[in-house]
C-alpha positions in Angstrom: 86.5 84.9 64.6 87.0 87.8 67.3 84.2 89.9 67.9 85.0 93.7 67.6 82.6 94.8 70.2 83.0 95.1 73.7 80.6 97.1 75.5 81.2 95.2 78.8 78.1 96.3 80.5 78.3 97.4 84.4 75.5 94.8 85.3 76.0 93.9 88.9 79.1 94.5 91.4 80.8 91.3 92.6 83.5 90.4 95.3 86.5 88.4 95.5 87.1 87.6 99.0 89.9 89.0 101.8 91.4 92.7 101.7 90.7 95.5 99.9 93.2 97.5 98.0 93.9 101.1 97.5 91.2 102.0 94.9 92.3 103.6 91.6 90.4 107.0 90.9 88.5 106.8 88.2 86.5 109.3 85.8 82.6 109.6 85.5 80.3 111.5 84.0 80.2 115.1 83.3 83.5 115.8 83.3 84.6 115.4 87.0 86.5 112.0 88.1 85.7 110.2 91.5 87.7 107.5 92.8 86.1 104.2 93.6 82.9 104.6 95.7 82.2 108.1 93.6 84.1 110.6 95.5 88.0 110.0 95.3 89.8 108.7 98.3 93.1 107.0 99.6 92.0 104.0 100.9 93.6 102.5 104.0 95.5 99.2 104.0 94.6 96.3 106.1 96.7 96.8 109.9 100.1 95.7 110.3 100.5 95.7 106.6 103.7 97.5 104.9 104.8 98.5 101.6 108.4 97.4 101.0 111.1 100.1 101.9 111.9 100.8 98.7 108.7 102.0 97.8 108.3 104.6 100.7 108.0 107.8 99.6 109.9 110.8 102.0 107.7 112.7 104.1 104.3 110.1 102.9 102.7 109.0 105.8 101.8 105.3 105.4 98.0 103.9 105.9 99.3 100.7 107.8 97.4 101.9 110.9 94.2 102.7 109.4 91.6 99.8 109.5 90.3 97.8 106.7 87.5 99.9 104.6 87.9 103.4 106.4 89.3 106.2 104.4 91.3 108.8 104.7 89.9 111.6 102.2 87.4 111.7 99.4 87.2 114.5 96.9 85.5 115.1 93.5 88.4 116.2 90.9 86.9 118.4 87.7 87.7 119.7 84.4 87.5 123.4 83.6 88.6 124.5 80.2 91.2 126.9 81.0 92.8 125.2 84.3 92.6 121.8 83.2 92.1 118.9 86.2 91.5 120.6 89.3 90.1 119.3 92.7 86.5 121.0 93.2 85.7 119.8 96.7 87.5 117.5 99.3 87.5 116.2 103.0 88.9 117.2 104.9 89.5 120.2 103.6 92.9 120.4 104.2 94.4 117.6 103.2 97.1 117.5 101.0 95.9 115.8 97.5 98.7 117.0 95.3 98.4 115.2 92.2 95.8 113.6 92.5 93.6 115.3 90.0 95.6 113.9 87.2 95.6 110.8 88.7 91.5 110.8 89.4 90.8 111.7 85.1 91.6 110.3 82.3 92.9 112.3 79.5 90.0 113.0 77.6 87.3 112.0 80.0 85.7 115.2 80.3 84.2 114.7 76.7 82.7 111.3 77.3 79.2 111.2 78.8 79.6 108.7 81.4 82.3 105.6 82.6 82.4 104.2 86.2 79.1 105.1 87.8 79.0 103.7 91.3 77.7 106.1 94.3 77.2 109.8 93.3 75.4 110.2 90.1 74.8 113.9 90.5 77.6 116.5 89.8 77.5 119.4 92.2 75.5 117.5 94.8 78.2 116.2 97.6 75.8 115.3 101.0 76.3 112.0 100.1 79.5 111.8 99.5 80.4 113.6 102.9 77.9 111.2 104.8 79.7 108.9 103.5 83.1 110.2 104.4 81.8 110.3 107.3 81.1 106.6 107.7 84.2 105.8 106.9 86.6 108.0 107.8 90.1 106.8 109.1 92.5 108.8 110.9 95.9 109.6 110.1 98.2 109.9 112.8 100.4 113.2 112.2 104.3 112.0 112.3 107.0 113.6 114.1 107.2 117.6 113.7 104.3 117.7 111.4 102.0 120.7 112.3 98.5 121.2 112.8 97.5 120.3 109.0 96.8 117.0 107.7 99.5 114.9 106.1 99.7 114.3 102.3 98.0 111.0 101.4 100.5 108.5 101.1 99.7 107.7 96.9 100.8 104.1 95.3 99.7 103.1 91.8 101.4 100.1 92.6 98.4 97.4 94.1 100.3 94.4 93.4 100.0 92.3 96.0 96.3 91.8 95.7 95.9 89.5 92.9 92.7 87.0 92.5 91.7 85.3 94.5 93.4 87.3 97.5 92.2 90.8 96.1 89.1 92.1 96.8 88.0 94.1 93.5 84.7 95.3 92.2 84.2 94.0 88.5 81.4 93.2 86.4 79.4 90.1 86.0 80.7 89.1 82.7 83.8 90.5 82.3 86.1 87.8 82.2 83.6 86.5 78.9 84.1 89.4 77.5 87.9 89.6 78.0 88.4 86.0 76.1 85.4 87.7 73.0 87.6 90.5 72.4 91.0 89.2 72.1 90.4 85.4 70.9 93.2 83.3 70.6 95.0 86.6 71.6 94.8 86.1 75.1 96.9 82.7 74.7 99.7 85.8 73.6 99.3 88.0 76.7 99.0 85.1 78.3 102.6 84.5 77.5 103.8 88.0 78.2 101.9 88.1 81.1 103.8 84.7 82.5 107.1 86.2 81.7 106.6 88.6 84.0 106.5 91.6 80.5 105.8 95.3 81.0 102.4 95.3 79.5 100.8 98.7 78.4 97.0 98.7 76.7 95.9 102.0 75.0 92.2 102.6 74.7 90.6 106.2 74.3 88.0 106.9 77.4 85.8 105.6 78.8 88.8 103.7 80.6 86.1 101.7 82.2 86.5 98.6 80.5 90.2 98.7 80.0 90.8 98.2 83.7 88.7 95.6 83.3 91.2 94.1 80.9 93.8 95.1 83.0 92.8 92.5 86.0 91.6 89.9 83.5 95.5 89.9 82.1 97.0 89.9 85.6 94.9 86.9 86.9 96.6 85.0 83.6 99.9 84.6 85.5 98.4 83.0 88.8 100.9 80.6 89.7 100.0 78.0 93.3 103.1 76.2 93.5 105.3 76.7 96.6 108.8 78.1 95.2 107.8 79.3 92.1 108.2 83.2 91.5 110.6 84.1 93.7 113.2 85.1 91.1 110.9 87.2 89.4 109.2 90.7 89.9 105.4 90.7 90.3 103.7 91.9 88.1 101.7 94.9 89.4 97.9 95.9 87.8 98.2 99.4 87.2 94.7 100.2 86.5 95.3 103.9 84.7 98.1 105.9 84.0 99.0 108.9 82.3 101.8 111.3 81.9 102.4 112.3 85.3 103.4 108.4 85.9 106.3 108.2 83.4 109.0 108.4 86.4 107.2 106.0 88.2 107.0 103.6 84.8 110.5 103.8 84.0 111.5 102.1 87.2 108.6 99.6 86.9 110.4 95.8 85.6 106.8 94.1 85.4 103.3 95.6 85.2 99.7 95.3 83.5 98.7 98.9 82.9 96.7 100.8 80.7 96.1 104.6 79.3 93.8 106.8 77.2 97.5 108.8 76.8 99.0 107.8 72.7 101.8 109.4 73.6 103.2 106.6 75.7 103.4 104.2 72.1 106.4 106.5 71.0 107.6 106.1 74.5 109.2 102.1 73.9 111.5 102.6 76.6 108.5 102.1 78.9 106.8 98.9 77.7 108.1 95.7 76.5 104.5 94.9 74.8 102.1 97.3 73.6 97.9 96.5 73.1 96.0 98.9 71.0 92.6 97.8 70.4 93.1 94.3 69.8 96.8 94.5 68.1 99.2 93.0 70.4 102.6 94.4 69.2 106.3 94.4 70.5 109.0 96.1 69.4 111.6 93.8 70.9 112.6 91.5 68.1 113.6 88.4 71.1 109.7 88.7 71.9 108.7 88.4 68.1 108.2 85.1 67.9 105.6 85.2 71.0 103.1 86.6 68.9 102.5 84.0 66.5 99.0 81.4 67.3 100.7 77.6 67.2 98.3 74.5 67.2 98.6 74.3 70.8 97.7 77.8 71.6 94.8 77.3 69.6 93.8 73.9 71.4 94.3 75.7 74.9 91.3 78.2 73.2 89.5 75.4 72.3 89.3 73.5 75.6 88.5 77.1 77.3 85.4 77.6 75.1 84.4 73.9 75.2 84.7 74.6 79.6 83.0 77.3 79.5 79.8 76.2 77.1 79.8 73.4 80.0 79.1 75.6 82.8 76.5 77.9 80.8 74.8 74.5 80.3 75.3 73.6 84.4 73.9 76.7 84.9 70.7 76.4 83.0 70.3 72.7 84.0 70.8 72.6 88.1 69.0 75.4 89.5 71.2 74.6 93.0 74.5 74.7 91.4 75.8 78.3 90.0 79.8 78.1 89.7 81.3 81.4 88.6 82.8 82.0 84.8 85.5 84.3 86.5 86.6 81.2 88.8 86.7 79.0 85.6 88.6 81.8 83.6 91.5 81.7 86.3 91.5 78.4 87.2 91.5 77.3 83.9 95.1 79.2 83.4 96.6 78.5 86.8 96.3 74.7 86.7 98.0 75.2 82.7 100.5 77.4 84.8 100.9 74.6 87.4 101.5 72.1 85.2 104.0 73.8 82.9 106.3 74.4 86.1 105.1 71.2 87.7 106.8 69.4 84.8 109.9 72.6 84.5 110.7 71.3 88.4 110.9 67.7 88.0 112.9 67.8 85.3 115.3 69.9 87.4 115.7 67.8 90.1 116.2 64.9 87.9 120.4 63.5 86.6 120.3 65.5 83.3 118.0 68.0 83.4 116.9 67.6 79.8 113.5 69.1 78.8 112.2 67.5 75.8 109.7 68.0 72.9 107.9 65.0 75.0 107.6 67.5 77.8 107.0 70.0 76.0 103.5 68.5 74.8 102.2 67.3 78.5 103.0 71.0 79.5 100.3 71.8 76.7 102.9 73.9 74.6 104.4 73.5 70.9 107.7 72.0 70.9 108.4 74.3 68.3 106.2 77.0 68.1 106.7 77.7 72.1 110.3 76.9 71.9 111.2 80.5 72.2 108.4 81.3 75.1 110.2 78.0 77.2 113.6 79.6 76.7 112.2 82.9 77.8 110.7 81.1 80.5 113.6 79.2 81.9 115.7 82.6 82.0 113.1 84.5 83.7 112.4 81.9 86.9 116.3 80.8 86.8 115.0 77.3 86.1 118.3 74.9 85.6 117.1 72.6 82.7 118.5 72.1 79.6 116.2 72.4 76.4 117.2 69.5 73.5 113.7 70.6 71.4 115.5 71.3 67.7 115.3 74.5 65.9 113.5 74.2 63.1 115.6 75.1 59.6 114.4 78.1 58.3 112.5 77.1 55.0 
């Protein structure tokens, strides 16, 4: 039985380990949004670090050269009736922030009473903030015939290179449990979308809090450890909120985790291959149908989830010295099932006739029949050279 709740509660603030990413803004209280630590900012990238070539923006000035953890602006972004999103205060003061007050709000945040609360609790009241600003603060070095102003901050949604465990995000204690009580058996479905590399778009009205939750929960479903595997296909990058002003940036996108408080992007099909509302998981391609019917193994994969994870709320009541974490158990629990499906996909490769059977098909933990359409999709999508001999069933 799912559970329709989900209140996801902010309890504590955790870490993964290694770099930190450039921080999506994100709405808070009282109608006025601040990125990450509470004011907004364009967090720097770790040195020597660059985004490919194709992704550079003209006349952007990349972070590359700005250490780990400084930043390069912070700004509070509000909503006023009659102008819509507007940036109320920044620093420096002249830096260029086009955009990003649409970027820092959520449609229809301003009527919500609170989201994200993580530094400055008090609208109007900024020492903090610019203390902390101060703190940080990374310098931009201006470019070639640039003039006395600062640069525009070099924006990305795209943060796809910092998946679990190498990206360093601040989430809740809990929120991988309450990822797997929302969706159910459901998750075995993005699961699949989410391995096939799927343009994945969830709608939820504010507070867009624990939809970005979501949104990393579904990416770390794809982990993959194997050397050689991936290369063929796109990563798939967590885009933690998007709205309108993203459409360009969406229709060029091949694979992506994403979510909005926008329903104007479900008539919009051309941008999504799969689209999540509450918890319907829907496609409107009819080759990706079949992916979101529960087969026995799907269903067993749940099973053996829940039974792991009532075992380590029972280790963790029992041995006072031992306290493993439910968000390493979530992941690993998929990457080893993701291992051993292309474990299995790479033997039979390399072996004289390259036949994948129904035989396989069970120690890879999938339904010879039910998941015979997910293996073909699967095959195509990593260029995998096997030939599948699991029989269709006749239509009844």
């Amino acid at each position: 039985m799912v559970e329709r709740g989900d209140a996801a509660p902010l309890l504590r603030w955790a870490e993964g380990p290694a770099v930190s990413p450039p921080r999506a803004p994100v709405p808070q209280a009282g109608g006025r949004g601040w990125g990450g630590g509470g004011g907004g900012w364009a967090a720097a990238e770790p040195p020597r670090r660059r985004e490919p070539e194709e992704l550079r923006q003209p006349g952007r000035l990349e972070l590359g050269d700005v250490e780990e953890d400084q930043v390069v602006a912070v700004f509070v972004v509000t909503f006023d009736p009659r102008s819509g999103n507007m940036v109320e205060w920044c620093l420096p003061q002249d830096i260029d922030l086009e955009g990003v007050e649409f970027k820092s709000m959520a449609s229809g945040s301003h009527k919500i009473q609170s989201d994200f609360i993580h530094q400055l609790e008090t609208p109007g009241h900024y020492s903090h903030l610019a203390a902390f600003y101060e703190d940080k603060k990374g310098v931009l070095h201006a470019g070639p015939g640039r003039g006395g102003s600062l640069p525009p901050v070099y924006w990305l949604p795209s943060i796809h290179r910092y998946m679990y465990p190498e990206m360093k995000i601040t989430h809740p204690a809990g929120c991988m449990s309450q990822f797997i009580k929302f969706f159910g058996e459901q998750i075995l479905i993005l699961w699949k979308f989410a391995l096939l590399r799927k343009r994945i778009l969830i709608f939820s009205p504010p507070p867009v809090g624990v939809v970005c939750y979501r949104v990393y929960c579904c990416c770390c479903l794809a982990n993959v450890s194997l050397p050689g595997i991936g290369g063929t296909v796109p990563e798939s990058k967590p885009f933690f909120y998007v709205n309108v002003a993203d459409i360009e940036t969406l229709e060029v996108e091949v694979s992506y985790v994403a979510c909005t408080t926008e329903k104007i992007f479900e008539e919009k099909r051309e941008l999504y291959d799969v689209y999540v509302d509450n918890q319907n998981v829907k496609t409107h391609h009819d080759h990706l149908q079949p992916l979101l019917k529960i087969n026995s193994a799907d269903r067993e994969k749940y099973r053996r989830l829940n039974e792991q994870r009532q075992m380590l709320l029972y280790s963790q009541e029992v041995e006072e010295d031992y306290n493993p974490c439910e968000e390493d158990l979530f992941v690993l629990f998929f990457l080893e099932q993701n291992n051993r499906i292309f474990q299995t996909l790479l033997e039979v490769s390399a072996s004289q006739d390259k036949t994948l059977t129904a035989e396989h098909a069970r120690g890879m933990g999938l339904d010879p029949q039910g998941d015979r359409s997910f293996l073909m999709d699967l095959l195509e999508a990593y260029g995998i050279d096997v030939m599948l001999v699991i029989d269709n069933p006749c239509c009844p």
